[in-house]
mmCIF file of the C-alpha atoms, coordinates in Angstrom:
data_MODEL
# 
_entry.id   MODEL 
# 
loop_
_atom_site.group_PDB 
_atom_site.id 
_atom_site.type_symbol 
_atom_site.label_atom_id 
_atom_site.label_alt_id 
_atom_site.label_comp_id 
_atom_site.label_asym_id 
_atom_site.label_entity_id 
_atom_site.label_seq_id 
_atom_site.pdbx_PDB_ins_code 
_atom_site.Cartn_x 
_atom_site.Cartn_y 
_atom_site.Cartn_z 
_atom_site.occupancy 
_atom_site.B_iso_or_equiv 
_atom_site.pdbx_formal_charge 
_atom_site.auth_seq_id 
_atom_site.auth_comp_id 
_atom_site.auth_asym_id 
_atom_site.auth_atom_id 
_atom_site.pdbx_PDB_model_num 
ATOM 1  C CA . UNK A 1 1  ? -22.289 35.656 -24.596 1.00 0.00 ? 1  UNK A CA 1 
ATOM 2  C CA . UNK A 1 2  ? -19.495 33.057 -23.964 1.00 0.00 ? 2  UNK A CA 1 
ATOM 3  C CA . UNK A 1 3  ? -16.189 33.772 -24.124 1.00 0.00 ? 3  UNK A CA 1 
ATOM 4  C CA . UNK A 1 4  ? -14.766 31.736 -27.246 1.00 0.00 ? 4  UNK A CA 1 
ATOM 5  C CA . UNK A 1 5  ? -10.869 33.010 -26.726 1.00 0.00 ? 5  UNK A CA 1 
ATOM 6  C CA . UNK A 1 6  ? -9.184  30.200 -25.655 1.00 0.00 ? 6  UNK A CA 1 
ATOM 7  C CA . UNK A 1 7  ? -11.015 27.983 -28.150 1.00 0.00 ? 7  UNK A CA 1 
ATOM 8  C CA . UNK A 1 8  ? -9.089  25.216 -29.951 1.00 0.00 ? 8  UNK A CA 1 
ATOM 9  C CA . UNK A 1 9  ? -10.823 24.861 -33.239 1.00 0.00 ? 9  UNK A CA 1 
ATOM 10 C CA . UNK A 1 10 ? -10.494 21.780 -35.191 1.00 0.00 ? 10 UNK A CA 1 
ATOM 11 C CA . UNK A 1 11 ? -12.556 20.835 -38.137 1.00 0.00 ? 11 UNK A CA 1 
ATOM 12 C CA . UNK A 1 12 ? -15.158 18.383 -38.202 1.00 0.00 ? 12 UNK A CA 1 
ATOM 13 C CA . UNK A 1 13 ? -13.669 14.114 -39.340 1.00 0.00 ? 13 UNK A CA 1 
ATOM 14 C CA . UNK A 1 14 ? -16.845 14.481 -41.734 1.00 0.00 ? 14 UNK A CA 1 
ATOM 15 C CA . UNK A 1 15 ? -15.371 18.043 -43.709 1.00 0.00 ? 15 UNK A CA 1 
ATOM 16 C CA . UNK A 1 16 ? -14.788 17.846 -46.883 1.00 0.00 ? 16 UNK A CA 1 
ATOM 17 C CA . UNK A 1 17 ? -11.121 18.299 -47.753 1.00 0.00 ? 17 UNK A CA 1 
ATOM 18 C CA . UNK A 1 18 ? -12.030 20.754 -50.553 1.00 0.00 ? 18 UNK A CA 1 
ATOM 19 C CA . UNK A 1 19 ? -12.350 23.772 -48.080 1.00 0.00 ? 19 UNK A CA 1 
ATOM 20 C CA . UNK A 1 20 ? -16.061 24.220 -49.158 1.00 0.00 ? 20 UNK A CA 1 
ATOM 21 C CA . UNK A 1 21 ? -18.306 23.205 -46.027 1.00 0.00 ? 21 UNK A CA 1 
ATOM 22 C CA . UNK A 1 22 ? -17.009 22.635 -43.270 1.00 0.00 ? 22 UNK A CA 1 
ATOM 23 C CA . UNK A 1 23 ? -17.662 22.764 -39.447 1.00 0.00 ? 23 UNK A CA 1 
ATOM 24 C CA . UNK A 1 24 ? -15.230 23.434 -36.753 1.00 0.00 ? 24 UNK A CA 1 
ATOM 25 C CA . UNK A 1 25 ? -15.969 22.649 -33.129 1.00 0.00 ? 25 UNK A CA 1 
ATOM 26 C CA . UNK A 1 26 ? -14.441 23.642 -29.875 1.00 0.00 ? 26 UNK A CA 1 
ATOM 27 C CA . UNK A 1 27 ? -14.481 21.751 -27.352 1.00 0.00 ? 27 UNK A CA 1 
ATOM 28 C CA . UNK A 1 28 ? -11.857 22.101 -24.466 1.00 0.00 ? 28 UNK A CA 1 
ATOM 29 C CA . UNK A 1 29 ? -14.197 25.470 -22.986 1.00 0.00 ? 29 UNK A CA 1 
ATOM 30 C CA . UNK A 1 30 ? -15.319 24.499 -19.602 1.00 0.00 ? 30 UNK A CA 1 
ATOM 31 C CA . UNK A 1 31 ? -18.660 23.910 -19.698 1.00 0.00 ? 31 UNK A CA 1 
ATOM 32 C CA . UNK A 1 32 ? -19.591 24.189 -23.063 1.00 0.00 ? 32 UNK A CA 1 
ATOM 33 C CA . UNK A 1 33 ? -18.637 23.209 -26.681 1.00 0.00 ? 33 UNK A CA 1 
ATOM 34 C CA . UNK A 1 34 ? -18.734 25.910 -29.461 1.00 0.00 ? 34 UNK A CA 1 
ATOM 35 C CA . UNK A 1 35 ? -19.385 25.257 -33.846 1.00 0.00 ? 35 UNK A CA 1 
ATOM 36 C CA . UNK A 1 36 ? -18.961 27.482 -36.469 1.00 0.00 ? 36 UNK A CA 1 
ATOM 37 C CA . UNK A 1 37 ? -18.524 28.213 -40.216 1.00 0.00 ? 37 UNK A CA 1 
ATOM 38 C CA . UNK A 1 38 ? -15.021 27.229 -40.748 1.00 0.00 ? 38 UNK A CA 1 
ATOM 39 C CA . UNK A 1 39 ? -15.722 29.770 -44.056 1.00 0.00 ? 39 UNK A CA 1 
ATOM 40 C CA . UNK A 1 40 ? -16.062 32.589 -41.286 1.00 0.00 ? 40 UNK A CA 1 
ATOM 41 C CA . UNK A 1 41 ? -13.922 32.311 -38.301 1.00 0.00 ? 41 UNK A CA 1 
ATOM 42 C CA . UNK A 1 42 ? -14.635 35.915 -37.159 1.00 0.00 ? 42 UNK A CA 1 
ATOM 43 C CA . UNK A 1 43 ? -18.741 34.803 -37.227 1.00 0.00 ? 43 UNK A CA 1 
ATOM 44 C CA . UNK A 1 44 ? -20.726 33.663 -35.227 1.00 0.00 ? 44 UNK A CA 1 
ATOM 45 C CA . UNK A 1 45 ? -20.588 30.477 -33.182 1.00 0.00 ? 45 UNK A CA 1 
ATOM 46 C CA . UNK A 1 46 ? -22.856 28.475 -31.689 1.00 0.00 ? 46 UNK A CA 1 
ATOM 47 C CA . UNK A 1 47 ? -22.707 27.287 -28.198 1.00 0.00 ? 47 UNK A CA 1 
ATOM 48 C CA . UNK A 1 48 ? -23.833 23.917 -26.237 1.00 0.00 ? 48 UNK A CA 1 
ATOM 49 C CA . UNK A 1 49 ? -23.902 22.272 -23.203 1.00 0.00 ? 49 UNK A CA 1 
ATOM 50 C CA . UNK A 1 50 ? -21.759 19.522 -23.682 1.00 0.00 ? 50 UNK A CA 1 
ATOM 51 C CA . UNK A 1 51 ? -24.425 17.144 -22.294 1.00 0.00 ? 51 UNK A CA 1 
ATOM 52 C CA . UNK A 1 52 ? -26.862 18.523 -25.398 1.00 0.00 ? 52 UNK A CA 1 
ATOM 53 C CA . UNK A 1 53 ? -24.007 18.261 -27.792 1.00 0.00 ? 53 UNK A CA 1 
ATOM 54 C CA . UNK A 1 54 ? -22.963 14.795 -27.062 1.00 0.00 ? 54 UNK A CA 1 
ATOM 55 C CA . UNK A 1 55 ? -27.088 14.038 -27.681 1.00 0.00 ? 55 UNK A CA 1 
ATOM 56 C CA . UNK A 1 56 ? -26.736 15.580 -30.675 1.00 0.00 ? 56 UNK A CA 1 
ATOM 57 C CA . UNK A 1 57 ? -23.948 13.796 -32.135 1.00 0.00 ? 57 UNK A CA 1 
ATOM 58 C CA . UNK A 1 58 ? -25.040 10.434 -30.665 1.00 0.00 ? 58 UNK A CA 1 
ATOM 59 C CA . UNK A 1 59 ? -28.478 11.065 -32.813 1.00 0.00 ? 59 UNK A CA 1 
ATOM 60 C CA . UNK A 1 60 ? -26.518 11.947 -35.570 1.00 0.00 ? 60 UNK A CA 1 
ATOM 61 C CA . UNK A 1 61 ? -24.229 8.716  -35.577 1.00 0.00 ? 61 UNK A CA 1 
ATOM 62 C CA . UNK A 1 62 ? -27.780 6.771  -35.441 1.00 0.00 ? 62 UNK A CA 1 
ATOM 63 C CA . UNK A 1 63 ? -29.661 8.791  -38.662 1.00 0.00 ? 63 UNK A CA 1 
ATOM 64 C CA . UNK A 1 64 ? -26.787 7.693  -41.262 1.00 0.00 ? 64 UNK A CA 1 
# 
């Protein structure tokens, strides 16, 4: 399990600013970047390499 303490949260440029569903991402972790439910900071969070996340969001930017 990563260690998420020293995460900087912000929320996602695409949230809406309604506080309904939002993501928050973390990525100044060495190594990896970290998303969760902005809805439940204490949850869970997901973890990527920040190789696979950058693929991710570079798909992303292409499908809209």
């Amino acid at each position: 399990m990563a260690d998420l303490t020293g995460a900087r949260w912000r929320k996602s440029t695409r949230s809406a600013g309604n506080g309904g569903e939002c993501v928050e991402v973390a990525d100044n972790l060495p190594g990896l970047v970290a998303v969760r439910d902005s809805k439940d900071p204490s949850g869970p969070a997901l973890t990527f390499a920040p190789d696979a996340w950058a693929a991710f969001t570079d798909q992303l930017k292409r499908t809209r």
